[in-house]
C-alpha positions as CSV (number, residue, x, y, z in Angstrom):
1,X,-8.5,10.1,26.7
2,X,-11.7,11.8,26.5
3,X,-12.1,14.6,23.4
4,X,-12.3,18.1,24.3
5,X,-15.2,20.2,23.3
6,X,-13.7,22.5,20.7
7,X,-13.3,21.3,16.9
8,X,-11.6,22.0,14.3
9,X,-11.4,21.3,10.3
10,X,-10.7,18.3,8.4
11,X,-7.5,19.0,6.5
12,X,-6.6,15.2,5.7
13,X,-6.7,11.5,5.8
14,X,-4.1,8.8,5.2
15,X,-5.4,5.7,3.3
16,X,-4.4,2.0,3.9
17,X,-3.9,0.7,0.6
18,X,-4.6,-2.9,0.3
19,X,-8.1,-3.5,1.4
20,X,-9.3,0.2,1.7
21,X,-8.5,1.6,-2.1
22,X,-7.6,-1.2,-4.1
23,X,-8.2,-4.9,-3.9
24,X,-6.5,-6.7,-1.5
25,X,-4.3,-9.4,-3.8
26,X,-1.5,-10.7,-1.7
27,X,2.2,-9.2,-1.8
28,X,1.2,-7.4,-5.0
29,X,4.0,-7.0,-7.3
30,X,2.7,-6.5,-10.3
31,X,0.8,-2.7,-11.6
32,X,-1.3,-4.9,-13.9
33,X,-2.9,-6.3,-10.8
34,X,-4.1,-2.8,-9.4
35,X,-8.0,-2.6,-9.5
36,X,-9.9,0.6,-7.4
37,X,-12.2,-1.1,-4.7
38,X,-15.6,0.1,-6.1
39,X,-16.8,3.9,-5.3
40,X,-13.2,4.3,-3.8
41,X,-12.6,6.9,-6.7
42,X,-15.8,8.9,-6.5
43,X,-15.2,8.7,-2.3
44,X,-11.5,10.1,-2.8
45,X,-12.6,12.9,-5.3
46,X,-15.5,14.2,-2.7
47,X,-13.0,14.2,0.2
48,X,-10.5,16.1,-2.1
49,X,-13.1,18.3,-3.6
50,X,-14.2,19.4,-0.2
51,X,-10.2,20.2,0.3
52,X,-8.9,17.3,2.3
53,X,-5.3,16.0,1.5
54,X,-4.8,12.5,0.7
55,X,-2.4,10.3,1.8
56,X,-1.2,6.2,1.6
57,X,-0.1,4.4,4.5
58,X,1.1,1.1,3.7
59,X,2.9,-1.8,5.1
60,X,4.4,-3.8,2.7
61,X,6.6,-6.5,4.2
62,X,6.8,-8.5,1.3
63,X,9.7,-6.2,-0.2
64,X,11.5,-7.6,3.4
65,X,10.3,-10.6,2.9
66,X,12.3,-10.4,-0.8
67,X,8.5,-11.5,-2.5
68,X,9.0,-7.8,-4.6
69,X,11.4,-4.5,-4.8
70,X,11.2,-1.8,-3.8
71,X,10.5,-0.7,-7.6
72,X,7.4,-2.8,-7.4
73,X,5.6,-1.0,-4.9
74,X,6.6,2.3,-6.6
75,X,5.1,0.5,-10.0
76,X,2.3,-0.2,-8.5
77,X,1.8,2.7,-6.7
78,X,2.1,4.9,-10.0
79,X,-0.3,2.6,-11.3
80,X,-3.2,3.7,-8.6
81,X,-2.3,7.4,-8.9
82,X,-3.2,7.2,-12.6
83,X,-6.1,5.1,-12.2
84,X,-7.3,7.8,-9.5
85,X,-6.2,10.6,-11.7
86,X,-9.4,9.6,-14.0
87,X,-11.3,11.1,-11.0
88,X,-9.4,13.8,-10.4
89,X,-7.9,12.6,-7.3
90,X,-3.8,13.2,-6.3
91,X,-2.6,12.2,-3.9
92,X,-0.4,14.1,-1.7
93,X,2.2,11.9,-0.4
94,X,3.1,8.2,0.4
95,X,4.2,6.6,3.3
96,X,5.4,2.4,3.6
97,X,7.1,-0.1,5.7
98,X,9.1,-2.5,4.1
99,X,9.8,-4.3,7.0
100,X,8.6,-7.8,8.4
101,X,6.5,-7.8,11.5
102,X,9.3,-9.2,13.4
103,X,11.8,-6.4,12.8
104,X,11.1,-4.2,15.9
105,X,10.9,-1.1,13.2
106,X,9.2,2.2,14.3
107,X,7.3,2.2,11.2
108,X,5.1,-0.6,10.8
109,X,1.8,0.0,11.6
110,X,0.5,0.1,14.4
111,X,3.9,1.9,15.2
112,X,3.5,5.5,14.6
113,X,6.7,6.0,12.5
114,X,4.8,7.0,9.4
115,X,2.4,9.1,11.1
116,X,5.6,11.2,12.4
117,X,6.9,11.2,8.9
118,X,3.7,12.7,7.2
119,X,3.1,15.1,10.2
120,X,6.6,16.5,10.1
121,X,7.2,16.4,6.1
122,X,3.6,17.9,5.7
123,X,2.5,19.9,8.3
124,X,-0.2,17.7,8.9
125,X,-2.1,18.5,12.5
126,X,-3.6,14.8,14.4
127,X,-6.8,16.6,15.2
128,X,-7.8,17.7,11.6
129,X,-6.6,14.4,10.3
130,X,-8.6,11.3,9.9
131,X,-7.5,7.5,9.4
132,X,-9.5,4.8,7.0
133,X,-8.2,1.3,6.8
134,X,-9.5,-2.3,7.1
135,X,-7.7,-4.0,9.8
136,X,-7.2,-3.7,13.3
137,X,-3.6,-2.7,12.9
138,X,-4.9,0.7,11.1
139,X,-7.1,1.6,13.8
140,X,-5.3,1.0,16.6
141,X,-2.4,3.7,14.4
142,X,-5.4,6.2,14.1
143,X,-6.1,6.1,17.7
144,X,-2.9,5.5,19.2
145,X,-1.7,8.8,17.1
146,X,-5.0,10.6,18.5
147,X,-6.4,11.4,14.9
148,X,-9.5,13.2,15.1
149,X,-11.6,10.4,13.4
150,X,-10.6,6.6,12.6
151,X,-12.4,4.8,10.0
152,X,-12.6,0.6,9.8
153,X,-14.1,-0.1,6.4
154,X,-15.6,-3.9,5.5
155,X,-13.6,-4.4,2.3
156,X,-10.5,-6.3,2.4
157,X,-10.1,-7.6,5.4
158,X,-13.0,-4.8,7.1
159,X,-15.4,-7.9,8.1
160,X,-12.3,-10.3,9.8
161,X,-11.2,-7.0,11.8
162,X,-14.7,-5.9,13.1
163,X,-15.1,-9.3,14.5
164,X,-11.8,-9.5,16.1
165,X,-12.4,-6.4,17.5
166,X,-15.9,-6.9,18.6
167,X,-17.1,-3.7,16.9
168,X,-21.2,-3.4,15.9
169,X,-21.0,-2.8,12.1
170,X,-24.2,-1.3,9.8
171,X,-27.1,-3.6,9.7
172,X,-29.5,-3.6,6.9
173,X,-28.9,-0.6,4.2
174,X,-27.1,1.6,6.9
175,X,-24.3,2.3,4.9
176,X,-22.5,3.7,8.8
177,X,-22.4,2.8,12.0
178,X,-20.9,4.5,14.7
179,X,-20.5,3.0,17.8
180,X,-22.3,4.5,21.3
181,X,-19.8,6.6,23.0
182,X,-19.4,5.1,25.9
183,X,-18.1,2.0,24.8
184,X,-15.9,4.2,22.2
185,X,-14.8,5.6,25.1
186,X,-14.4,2.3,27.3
187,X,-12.6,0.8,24.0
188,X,-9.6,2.3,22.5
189,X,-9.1,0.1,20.2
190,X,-12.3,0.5,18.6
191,X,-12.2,2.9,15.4
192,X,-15.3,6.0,15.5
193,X,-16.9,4.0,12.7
194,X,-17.5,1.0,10.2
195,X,-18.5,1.8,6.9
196,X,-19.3,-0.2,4.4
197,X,-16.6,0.5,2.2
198,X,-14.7,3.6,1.1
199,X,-17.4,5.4,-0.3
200,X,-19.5,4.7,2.4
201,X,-16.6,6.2,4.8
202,X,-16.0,9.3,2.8
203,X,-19.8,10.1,3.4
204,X,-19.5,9.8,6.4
205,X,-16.3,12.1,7.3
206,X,-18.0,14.8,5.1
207,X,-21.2,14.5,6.9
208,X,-19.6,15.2,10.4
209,X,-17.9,18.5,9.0
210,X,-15.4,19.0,11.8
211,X,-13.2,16.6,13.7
212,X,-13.2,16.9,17.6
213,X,-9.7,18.5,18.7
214,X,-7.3,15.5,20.3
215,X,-3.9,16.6,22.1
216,X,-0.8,15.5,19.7
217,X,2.7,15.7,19.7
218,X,4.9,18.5,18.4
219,X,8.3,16.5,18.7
220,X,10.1,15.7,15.7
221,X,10.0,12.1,13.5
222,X,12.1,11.1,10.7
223,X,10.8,11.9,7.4
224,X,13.6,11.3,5.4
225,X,13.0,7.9,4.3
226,X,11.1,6.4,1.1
227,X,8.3,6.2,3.6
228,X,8.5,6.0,7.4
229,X,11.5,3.8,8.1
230,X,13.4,5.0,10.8
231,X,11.0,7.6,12.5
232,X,11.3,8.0,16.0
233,X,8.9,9.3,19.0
234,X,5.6,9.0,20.2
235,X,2.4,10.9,20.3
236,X,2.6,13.1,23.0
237,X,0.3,15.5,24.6
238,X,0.8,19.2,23.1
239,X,-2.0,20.5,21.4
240,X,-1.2,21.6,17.5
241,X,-2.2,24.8,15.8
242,X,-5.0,25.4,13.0
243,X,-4.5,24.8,9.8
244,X,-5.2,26.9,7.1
245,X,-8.8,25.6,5.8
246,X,-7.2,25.5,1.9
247,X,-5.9,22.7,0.9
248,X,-6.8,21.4,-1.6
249,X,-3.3,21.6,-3.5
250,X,-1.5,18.7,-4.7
251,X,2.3,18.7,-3.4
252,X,5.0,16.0,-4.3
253,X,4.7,12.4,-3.0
């Protein structure tokens, strides 16, 4: 689906976790273990200073899996939002799956389920929203949701995913590379940009000021699970309303 020509603000962007903010340390259970990918904090603080909300979207199938609890993730969680509060940074809410990828859940991404759960719980619109994350399974959530702008960094698992997906990545000191627009278009599964890492991707959201307005769905998700579990529907095609340009607030995860 081709973008329309109007635009609007940049009100928020959901996070992967593992990968994108911290260090990607496999089925991590334990807070200690919680280390901020570099310039992730200082990238996080210049999105939220310029007003954008910020939100986690994690899959985390090793609590299905019975590797760690429930509590565990919610440990280790806590332990990021104090190691990001020495920035500044809150963040506004938290969606997970718990589930294996062989559960058929609605909320495991690529599946839209927390998407639904964020939008409904927070207001949040598709078009003013933008998605960073380091595997293919976070792009193809960003732009099977139709968020404005989808982000694949080269941290975690960044490099692995641009190859499987065939995407150009930054070349020399470029820190961004975006790729031409007619293979964005002829490629859905390609994200708008690689960055070199969070930092890198922050810059580059800031830089582009407004997001292009996307058609998004106004039907209803579940959002009363710990994170996404059990949210139904798809993206559909009505057009959401602006957002007020303020929002900078923190609000309860």
């Amino acid at each position: 689906m081709n973008p329309a020509p109007n635009t609007t603000s940049l009100t928020a962007v959901l996070l992967d976790r593992d990968g994108t903010v911290i260090e990607d340390r496999h089925y991590l259970a334990d807070p200690e273990g919680v280390t901020l990918l570099p310039g992730a904090g200082q990238g996080l603080a210049a999105l939220a200073a310029a007003g954008a909300r910020l939100f986690l979207v994690t899959n985390q199938s090793g609590i299905g899996r019975g590797y760690f609890t429930e509590a565990d993730l919610h440990a280790c969680n806590d332990r990021l939002g104090k190691l990001l509060g020495e920035y500044g940074v809150t963040l506004t809410g938290t969606a997970f799956c718990p589930h294996g990828p062989d559960d058929g859940c609605a909320c495991r991404k690529p599946a839209p389920g927390m998407w639904l759960a964020l939008r409904d719980r927070h207001g949040l619109c598709a078009a003013a929203t933008a998605m960073v994350g380091d595997k293919p399974e976070d792009v193809a959530f960003g732009r099977s949701a139709g968020l404005g702008l989808v982000v694949l960094v080269l941290t975690g698992k960044g490099q692995a995913a641009a190859r499987t997906l065939g995407v150009p990545v930054p070349e020399g000191d470029a820190p961004v590379r975006e790729p031409d627009p007619a293979d964005l278009a002829a490629r859905p599964d390609w994200p708008h940009a690689v960055a070199r890492d969070l930092a890198a991707a922050a810059a580059w959201l800031l830089g582009r000021g407004t997001v292009r307005e996307r058609d998004v769905s106004n039907s209803s998700g579940s959002s009363g699970a710990p994170g996404a579990s059990g949210a139904s529907g798809t993206p559909g095609s009505s057009p959401c309303a602006p957002l007020p340009t303020d929002l900078s607030r923190s609000e309860p995860s």
